[in-house]
TIVO-2410 file (N, C-alpha, C; in nm, 3 decimals):
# residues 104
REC num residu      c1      c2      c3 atome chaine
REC   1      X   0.889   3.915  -5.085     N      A
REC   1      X   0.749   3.913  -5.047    CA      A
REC   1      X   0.703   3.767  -5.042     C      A
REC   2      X   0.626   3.703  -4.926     N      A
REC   2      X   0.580   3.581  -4.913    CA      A
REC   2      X   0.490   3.562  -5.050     C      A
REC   3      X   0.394   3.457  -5.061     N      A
REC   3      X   0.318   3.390  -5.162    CA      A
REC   3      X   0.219   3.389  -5.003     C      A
REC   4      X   0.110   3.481  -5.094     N      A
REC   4      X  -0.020   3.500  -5.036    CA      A
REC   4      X  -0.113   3.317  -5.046     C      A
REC   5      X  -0.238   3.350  -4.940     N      A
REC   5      X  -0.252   3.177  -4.957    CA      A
REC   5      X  -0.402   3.208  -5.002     C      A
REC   6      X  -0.398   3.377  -5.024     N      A
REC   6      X  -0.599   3.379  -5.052    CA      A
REC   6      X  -0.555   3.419  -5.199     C      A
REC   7      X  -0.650   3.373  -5.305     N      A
REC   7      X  -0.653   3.451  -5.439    CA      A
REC   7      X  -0.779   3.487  -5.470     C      A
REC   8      X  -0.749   3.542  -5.632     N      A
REC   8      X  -0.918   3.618  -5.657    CA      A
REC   8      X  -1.017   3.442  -5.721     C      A
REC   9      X  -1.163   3.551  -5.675     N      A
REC   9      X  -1.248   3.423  -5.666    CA      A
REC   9      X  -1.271   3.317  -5.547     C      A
REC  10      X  -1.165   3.328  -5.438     N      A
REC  10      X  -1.165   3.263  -5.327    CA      A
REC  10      X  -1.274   3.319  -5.255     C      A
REC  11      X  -1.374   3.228  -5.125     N      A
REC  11      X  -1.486   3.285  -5.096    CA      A
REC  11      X  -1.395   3.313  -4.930     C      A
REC  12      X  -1.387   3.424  -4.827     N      A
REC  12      X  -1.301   3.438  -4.728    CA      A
REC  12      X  -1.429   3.488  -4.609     C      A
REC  13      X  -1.380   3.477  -4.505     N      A
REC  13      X  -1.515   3.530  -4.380    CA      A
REC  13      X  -1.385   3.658  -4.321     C      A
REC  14      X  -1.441   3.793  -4.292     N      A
REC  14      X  -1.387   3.840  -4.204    CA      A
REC  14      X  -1.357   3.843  -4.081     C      A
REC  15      X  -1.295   3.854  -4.016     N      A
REC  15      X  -1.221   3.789  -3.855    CA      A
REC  15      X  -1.207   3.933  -3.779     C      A
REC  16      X  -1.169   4.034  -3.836     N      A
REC  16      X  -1.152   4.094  -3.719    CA      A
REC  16      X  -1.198   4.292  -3.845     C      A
REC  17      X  -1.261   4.378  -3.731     N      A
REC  17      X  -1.287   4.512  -3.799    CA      A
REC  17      X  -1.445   4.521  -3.802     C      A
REC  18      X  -1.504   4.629  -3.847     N      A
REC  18      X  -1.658   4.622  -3.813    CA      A
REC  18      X  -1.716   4.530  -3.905     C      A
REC  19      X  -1.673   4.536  -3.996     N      A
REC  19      X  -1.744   4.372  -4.090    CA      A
REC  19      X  -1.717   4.263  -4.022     C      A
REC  20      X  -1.675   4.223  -3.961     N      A
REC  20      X  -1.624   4.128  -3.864    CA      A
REC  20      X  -1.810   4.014  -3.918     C      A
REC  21      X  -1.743   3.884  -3.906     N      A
REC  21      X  -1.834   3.740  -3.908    CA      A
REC  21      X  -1.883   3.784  -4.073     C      A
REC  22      X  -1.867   3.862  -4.172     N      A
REC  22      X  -1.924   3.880  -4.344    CA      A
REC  22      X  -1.845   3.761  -4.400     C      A
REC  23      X  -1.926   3.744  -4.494     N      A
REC  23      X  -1.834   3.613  -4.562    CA      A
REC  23      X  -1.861   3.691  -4.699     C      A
REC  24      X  -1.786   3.705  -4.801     N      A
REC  24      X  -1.804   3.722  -4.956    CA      A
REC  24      X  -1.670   3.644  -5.045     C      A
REC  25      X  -1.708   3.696  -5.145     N      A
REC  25      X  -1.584   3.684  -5.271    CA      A
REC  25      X  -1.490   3.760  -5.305     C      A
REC  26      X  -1.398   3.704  -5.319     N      A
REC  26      X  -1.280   3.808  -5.309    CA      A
REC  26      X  -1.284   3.836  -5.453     C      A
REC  27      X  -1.268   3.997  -5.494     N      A
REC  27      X  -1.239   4.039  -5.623    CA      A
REC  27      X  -1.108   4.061  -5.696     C      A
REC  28      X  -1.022   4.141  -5.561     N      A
REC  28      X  -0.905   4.171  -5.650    CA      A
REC  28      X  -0.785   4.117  -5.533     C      A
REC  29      X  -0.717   4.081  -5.544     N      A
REC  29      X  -0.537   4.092  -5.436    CA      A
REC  29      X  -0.493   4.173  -5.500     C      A
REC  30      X  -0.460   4.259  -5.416     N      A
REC  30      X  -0.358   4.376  -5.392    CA      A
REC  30      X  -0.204   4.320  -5.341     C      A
REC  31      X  -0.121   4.237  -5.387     N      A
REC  31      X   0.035   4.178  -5.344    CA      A
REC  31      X   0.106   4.245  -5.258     C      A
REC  32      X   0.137   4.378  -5.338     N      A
REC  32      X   0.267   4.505  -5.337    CA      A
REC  32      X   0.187   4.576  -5.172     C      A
REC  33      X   0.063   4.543  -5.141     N      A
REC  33      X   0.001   4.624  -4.986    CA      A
REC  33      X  -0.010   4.508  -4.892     C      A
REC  34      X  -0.031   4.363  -4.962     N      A
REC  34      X  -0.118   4.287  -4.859    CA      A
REC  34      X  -0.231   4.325  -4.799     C      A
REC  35      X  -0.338   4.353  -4.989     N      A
REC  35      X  -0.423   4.401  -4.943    CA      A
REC  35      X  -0.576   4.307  -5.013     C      A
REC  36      X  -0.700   4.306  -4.980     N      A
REC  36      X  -0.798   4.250  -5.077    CA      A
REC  36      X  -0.926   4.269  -5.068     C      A
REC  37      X  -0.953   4.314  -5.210     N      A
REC  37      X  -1.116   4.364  -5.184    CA      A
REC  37      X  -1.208   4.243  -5.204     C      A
REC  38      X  -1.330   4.276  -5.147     N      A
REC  38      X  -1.435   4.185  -5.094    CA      A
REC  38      X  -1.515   4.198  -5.137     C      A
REC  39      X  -1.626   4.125  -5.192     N      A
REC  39      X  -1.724   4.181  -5.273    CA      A
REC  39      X  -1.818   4.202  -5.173     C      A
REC  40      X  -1.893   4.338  -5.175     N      A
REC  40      X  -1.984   4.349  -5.047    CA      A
REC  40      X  -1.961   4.363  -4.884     C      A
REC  41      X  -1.797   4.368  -4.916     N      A
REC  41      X  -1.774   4.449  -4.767    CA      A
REC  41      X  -1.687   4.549  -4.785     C      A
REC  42      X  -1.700   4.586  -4.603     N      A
REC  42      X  -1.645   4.736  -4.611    CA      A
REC  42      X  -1.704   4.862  -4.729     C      A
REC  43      X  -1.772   4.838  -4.761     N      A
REC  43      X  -1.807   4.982  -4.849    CA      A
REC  43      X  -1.802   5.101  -4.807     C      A
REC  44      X  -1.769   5.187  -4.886     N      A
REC  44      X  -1.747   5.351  -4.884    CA      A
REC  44      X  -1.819   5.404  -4.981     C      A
REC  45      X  -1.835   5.512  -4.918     N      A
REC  45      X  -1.876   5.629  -5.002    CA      A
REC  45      X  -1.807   5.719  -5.079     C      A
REC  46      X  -1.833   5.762  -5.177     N      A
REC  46      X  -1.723   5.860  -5.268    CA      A
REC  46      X  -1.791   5.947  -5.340     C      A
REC  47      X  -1.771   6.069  -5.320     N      A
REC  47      X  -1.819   6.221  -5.369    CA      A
REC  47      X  -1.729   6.192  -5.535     C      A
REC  48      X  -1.839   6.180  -5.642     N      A
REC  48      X  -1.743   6.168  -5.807    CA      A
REC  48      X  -1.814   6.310  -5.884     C      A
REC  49      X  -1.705   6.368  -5.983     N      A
REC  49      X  -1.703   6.440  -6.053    CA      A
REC  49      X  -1.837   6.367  -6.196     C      A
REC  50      X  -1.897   6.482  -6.246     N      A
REC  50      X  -1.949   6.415  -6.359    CA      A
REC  50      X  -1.820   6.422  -6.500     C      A
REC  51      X  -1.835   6.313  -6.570     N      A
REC  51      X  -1.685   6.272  -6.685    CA      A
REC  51      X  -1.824   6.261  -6.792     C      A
REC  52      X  -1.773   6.330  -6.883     N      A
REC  52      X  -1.850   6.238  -7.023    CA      A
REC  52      X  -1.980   6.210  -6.992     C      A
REC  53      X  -2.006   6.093  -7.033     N      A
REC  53      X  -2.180   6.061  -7.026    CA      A
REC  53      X  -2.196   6.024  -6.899     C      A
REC  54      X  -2.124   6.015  -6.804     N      A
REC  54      X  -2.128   5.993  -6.646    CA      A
REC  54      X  -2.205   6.061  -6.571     C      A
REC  55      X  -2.243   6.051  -6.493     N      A
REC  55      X  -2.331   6.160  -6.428    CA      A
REC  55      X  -2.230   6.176  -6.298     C      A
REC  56      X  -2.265   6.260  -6.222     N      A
REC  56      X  -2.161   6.272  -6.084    CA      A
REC  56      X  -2.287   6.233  -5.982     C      A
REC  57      X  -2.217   6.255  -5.906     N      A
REC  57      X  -2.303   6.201  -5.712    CA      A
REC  57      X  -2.234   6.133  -5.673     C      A
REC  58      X  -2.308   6.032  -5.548     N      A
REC  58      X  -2.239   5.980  -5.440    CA      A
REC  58      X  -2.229   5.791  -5.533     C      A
REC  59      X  -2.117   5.750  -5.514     N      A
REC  59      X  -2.090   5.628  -5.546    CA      A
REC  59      X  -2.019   5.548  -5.426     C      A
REC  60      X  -2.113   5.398  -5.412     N      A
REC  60      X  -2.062   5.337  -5.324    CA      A
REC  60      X  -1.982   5.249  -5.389     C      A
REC  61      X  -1.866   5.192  -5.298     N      A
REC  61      X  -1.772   5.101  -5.354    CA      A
REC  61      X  -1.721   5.047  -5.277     C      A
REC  62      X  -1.658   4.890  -5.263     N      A
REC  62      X  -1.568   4.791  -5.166    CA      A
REC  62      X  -1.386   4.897  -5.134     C      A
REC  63      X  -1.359   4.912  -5.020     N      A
REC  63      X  -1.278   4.945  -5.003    CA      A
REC  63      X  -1.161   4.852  -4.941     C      A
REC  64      X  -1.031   4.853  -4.960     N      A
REC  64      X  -0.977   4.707  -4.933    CA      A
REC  64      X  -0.944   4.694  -4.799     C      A
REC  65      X  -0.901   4.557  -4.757     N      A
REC  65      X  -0.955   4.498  -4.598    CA      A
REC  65      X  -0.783   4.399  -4.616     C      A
REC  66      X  -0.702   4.501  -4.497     N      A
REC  66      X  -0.576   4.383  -4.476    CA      A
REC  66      X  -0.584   4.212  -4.480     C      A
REC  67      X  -0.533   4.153  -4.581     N      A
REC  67      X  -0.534   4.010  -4.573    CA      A
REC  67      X  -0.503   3.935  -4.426     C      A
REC  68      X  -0.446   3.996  -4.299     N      A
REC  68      X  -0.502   3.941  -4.236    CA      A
REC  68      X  -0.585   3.968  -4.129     C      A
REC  69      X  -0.672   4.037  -4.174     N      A
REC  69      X  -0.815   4.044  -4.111    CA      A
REC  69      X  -0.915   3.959  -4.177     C      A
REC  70      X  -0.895   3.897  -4.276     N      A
REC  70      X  -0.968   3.776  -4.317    CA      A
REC  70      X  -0.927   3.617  -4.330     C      A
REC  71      X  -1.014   3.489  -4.314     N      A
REC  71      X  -0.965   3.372  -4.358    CA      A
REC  71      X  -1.034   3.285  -4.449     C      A
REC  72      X  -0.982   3.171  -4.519     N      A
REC  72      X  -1.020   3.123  -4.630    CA      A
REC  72      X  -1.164   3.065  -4.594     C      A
REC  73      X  -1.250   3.051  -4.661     N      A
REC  73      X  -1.355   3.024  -4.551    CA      A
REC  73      X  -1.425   2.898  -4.729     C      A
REC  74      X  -1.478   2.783  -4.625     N      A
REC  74      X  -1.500   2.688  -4.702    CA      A
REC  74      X  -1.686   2.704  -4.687     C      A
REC  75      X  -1.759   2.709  -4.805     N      A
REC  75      X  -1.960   2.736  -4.803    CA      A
REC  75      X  -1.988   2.648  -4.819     C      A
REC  76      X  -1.929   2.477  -4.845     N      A
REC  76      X  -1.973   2.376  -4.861    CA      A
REC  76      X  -2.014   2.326  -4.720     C      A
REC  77      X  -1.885   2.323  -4.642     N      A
REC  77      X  -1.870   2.290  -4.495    CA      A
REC  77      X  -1.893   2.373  -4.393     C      A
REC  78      X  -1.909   2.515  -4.437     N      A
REC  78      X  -1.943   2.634  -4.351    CA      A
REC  78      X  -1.831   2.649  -4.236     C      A
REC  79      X  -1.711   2.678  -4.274     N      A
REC  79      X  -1.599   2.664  -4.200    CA      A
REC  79      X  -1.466   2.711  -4.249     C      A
REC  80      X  -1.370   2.775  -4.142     N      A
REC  80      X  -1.247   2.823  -4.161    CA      A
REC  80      X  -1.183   2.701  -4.263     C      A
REC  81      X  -1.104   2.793  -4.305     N      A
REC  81      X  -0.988   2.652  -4.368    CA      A
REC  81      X  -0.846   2.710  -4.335     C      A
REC  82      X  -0.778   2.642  -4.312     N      A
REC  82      X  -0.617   2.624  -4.281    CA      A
REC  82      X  -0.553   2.608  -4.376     C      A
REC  83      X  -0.498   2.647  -4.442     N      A
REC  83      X  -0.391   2.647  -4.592    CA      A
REC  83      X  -0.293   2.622  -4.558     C      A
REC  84      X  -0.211   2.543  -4.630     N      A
REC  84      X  -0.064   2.462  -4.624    CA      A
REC  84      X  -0.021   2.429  -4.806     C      A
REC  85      X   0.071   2.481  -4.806     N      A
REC  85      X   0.138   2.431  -4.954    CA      A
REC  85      X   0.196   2.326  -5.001     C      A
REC  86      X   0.188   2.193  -5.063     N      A
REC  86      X   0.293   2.126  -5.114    CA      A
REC  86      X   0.289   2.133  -5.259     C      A
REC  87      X   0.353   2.019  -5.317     N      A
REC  87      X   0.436   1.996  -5.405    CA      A
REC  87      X   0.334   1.878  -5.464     C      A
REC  88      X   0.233   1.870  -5.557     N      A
REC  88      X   0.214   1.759  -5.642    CA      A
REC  88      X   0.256   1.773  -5.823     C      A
REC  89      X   0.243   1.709  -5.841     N      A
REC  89      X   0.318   1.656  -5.967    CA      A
REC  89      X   0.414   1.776  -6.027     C      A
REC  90      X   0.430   1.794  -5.967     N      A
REC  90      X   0.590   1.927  -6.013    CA      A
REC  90      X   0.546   2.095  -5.983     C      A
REC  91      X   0.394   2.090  -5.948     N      A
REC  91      X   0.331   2.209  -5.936    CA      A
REC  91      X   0.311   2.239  -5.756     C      A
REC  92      X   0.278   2.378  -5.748     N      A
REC  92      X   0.289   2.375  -5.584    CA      A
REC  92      X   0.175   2.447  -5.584     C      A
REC  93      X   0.093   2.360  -5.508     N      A
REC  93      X  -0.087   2.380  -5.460    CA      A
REC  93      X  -0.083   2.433  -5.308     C      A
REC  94      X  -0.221   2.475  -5.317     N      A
REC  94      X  -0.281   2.509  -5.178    CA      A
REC  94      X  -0.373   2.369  -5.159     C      A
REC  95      X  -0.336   2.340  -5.000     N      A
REC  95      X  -0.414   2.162  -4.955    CA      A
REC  95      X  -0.478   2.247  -4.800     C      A
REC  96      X  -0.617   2.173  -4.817     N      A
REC  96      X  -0.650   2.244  -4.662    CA      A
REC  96      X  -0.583   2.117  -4.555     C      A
REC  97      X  -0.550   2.200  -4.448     N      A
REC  97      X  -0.441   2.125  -4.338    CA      A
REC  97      X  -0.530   2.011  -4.256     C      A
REC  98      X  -0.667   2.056  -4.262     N      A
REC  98      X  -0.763   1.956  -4.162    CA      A
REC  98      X  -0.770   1.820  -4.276     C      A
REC  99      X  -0.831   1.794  -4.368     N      A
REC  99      X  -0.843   1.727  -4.469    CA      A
REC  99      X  -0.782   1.664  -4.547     C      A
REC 100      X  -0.681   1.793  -4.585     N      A
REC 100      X  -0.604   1.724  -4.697    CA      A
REC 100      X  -0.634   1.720  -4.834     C      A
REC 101      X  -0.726   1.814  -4.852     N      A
REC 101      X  -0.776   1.813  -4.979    CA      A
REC 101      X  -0.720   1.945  -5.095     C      A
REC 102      X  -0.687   1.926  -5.180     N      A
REC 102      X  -0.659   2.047  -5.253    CA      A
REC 102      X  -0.726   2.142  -5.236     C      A
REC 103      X  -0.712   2.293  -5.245     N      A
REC 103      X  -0.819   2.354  -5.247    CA      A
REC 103      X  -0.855   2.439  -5.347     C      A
REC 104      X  -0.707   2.463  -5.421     N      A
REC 104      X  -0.717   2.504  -5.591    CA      A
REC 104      X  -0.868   2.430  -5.679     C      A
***
């Protein structure tokens, strides 16, 4: 399996699907699917049982969005970013490709 270039906490814009142009925070990577939920996109609906002190009804929730239907998206500069990996001091970072800047 490759080494994904988005992680959790990364802020990403969607590119392609009806969320298409959303920008949020990524919550979880999914590895084993190449998959990642978004905070505030794609939501679904879900019919839940009442559990314990739970109550039941309709619960909305982020449903996950193929990693590549999204890209790393920079809120400082308001802009895609290009990810490229090297090698500094014995550790291997994410550097955006326009810049050159770490992005860890």
């Amino acid at each position: 399996m490759a080494k994904l270039k988005i992680k959790k906490d990364d802020h990403v814009k969607v590119v392609a699907g009806r969320e298409r142009g959303k920008t949020g925070k990524v919550l979880q990577v999914i590895g084993e699917k190449n998959h990642i939920l978004v905070e505030g996109i794609n939501k679904v609906t879900r019919n839940v049982k009442p559990q314990g002190d739970r109550p039941g009804g309709r619960v909305e929730k982020e449903a996950s969005l193929h990693i590549s239907n999204v890209v790393l998206f920079n809120i400082e500069e308001d802009r895609r970013v290009k990810v490229g990996w090297r090698v500094e001091d014995g550790k291997r970072v994410r550097f955006d490709k326009k810049t050159g800047a770490v992005v860890d």
